[in-house]
C-alpha positions in Angstrom: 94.4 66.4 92.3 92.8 69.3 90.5 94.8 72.1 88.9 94.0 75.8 88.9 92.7 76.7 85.6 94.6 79.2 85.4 97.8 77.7 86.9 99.3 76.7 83.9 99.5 80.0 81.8 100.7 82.1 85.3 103.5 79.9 85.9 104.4 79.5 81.9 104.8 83.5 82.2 101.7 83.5 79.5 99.0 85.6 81.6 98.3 88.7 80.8 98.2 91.3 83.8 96.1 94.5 83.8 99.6 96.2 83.5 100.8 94.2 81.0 98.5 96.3 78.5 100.0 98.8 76.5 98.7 101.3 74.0 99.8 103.5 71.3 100.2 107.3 72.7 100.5 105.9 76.6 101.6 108.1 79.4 102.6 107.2 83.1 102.0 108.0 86.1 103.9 108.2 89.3 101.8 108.6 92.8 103.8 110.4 95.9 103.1 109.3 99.0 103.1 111.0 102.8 106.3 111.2 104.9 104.2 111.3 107.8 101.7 109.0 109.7 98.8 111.2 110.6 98.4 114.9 109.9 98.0 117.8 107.1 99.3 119.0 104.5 100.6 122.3 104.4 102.2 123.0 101.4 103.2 121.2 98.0 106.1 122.7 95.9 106.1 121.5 92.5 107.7 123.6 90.4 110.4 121.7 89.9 108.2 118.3 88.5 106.5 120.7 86.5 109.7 122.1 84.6 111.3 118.0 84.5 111.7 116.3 80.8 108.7 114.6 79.8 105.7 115.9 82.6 102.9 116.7 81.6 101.0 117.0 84.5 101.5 117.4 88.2 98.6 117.0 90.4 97.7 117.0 94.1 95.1 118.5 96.9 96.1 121.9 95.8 95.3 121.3 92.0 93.5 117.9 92.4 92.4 115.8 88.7 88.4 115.9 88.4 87.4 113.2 91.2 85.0 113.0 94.2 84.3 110.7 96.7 82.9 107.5 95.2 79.6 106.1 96.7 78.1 102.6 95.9 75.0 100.4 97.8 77.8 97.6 99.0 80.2 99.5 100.6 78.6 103.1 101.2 81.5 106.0 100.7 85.0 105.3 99.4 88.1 107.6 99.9 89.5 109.0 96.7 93.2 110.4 96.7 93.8 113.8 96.3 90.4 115.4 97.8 91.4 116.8 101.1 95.2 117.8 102.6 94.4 115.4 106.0 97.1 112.6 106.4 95.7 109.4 108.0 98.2 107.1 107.2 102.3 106.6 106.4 102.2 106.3 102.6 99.3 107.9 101.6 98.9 109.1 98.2 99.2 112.9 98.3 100.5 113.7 94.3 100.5 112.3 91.5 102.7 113.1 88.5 102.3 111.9 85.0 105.1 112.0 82.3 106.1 110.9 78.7 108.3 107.5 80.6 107.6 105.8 83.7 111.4 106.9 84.5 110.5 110.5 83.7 107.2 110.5 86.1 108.9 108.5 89.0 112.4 111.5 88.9 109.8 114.4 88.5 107.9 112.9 91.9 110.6 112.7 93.8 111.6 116.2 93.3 107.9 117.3 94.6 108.4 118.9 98.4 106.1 118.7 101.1 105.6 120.3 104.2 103.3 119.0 107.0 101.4 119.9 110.1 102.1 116.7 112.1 99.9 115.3 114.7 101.0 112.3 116.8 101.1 108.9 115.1 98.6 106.5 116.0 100.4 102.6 115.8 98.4 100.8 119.0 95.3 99.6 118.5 95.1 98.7 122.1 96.0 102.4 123.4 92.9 103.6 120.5 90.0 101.7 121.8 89.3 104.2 124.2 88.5 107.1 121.3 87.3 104.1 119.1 83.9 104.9 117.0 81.0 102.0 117.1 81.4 100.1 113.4 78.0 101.0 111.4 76.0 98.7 111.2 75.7 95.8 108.4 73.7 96.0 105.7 70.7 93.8 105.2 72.5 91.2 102.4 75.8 92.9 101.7 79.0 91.9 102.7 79.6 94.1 105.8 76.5 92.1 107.6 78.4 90.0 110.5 75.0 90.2 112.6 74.2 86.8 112.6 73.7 84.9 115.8 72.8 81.5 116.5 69.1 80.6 117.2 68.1 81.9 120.3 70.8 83.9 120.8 69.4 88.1 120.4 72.9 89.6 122.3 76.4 88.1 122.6 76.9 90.2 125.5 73.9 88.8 126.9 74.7 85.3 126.4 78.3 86.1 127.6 76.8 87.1 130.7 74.4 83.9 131.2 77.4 81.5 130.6 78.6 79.2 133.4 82.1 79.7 131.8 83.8 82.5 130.5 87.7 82.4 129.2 89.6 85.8 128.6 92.8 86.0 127.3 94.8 88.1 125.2 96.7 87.3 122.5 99.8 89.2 120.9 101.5 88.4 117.3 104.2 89.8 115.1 102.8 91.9 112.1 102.3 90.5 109.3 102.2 91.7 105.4 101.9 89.9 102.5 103.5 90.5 99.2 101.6 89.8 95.7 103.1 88.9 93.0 101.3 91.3 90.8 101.2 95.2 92.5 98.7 97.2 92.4 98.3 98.8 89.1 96.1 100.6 86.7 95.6 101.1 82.6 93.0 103.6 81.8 91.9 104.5 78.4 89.0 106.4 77.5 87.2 106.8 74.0 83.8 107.2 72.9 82.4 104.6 74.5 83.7 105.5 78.3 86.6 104.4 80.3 88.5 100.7 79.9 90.2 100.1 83.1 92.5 96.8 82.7 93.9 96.5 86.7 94.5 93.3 88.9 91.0 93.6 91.2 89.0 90.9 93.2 85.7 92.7 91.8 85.3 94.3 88.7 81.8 95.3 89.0 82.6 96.5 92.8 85.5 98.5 90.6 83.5 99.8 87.6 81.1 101.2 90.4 83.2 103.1 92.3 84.9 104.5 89.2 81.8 105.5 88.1 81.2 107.1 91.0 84.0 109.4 91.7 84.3 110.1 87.8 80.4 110.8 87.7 79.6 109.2 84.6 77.1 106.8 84.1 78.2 102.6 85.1 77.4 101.7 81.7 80.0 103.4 80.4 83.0 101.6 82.6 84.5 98.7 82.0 86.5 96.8 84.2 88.7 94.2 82.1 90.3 91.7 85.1 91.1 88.0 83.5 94.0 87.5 86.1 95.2 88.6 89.6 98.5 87.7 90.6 97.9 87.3 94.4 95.6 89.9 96.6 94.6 88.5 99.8 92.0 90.8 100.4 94.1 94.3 99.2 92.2 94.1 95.7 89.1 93.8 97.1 88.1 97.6 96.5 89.3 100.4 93.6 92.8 100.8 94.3 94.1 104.8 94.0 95.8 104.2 90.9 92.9 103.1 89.2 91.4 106.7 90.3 94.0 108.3 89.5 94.6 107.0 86.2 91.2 106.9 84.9 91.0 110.9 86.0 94.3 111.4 84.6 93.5 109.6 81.3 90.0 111.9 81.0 91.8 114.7 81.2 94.8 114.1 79.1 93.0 112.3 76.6 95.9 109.7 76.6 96.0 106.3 77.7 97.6 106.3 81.4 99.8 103.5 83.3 100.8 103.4 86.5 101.8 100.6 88.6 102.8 101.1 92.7 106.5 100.1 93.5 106.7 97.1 95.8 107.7 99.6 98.3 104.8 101.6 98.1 102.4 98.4 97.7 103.6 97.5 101.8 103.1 101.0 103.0 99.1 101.4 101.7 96.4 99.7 101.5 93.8 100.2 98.2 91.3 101.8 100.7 91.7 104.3 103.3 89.1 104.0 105.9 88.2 107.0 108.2 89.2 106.7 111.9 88.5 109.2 114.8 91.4 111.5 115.3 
């Protein structure tokens, strides 16, 4: 039997994890998330986080931190929190508060009120494949390319068609959602050099890309520091929003910035928010 190299030191309690990093003058952060599953924003009052002990900044789409939408050759456009007021999903991060303590941020956010235009929620795939979009097309050698057909094969609906046998059936499970051990979390901390991002990822230079990105600075001046990753399953595979949101945060502070999701608000978004048809 083989043993993970680095299963001895996660189970010993001896790994270090990106929010495991701490550093003189720190701040925290504290994202709010969307009461509602698909909509807009309408209004954000935040006067009382502003006034709580220990903020130091409040932000949101009304007075987002300096982002934009990140853009790399692999994956084409990312969404960055705190751009636009539209909804698309329960959980969303739509503010972001950032405070002396972590208990200081997390009270100030939940003081933050929001009102909303709602639109129905859409939960059924099944009843959405009528207004579904075509996916884009893969790109020649990235990891979106699922083109590939057998030889001989040019069109699976083709070959569908030209079978002597066809089986349909439909299949139906209970949801399912897994829970890492480590949440999604972010350290950012800028100096001369550039930005230092220490956060759980399955792809630190897919990470230092898109942070360079949305912060429009130049990649050489990111690093992504990743040793361990206490569970993803796919839901580290991109920038996660507290990694944008702390490295924006940090930049404009000029204080290193944690922030770490609650497990709560690890189930109810994903790191990426991909654009459907409304």
């Amino acid at each position: 039997m083989t043993s993970r190299l680095d299963g001895p030191v996660k189970v010993t309690g001896r790994a270090k994890y990106g929010a495991d990093n701490n550093f003189p003058g720190m701040v925290y952060g504290y994202v709010v998330v969307s009461t509602i599953a698909n909509g807009e924003i309408e209004a954000m009052d935040v006067t009382v986080a502003k006034s709580a002990p220990g903020v130091i900044g409040v932000y949101s789409p009304f007075d987002p931190l300096d982002l934009r939408t990140a853009s790399t050759p692999i994956f084409g456009e990312t969404w960055v929190p705190l751009q636009d007021k539209e909804v698309a999903y329960y959980g969303q991060p739509i503010g972001f508060v950032v405070a002396e303590t972590f208990e200081q941020a997390r009270d100030a956010a939940m003081t933050v009120e929001v009102s909303y235009h709602r639109r129905p929620a859409r939960t059924s795939l099944e009843d959405g494949l009528s207004s579904a979009e075509d996916a884009p097309p893969g790109r020649d050698g990235g990891p979106s390319d699922f083109s590939v057909l057998a030889s001989g094969v040019e069109s699976i609906e083709d070959a569908l068609e030209a079978s002597p046998v066809v089986v349909e059936a439909t299949y139906r499970t209970a949801p399912q959602n897994h829970a890492a051990m480590e949440p999604h979390s972010a350290v950012a901390v800028w100096d001369s050099d550039g930005l230092t991002m220490y956060s759980g990822n399955q792809g630190a230079n897919i990470q230092a890309m898109e942070l360079a990105s949305a912060l429009d600075v130049d990649l050489s001046s990111v690093r992504s520091i990743n040793p361990f990753v206490g569970g993803a399953f796919g839901g580290k595979g991109r920038t996660a929003n507290p990694a944008f949101l702390a490295a924006a945060a940090s930049k404009t502070l000029d204080r290193p910035v944690k922030v770490v999701l609650s497990p709560r608000q690890c189930r109810r978004s994903r790191s990426v928010r991909m654009r459907t048809a409304r």
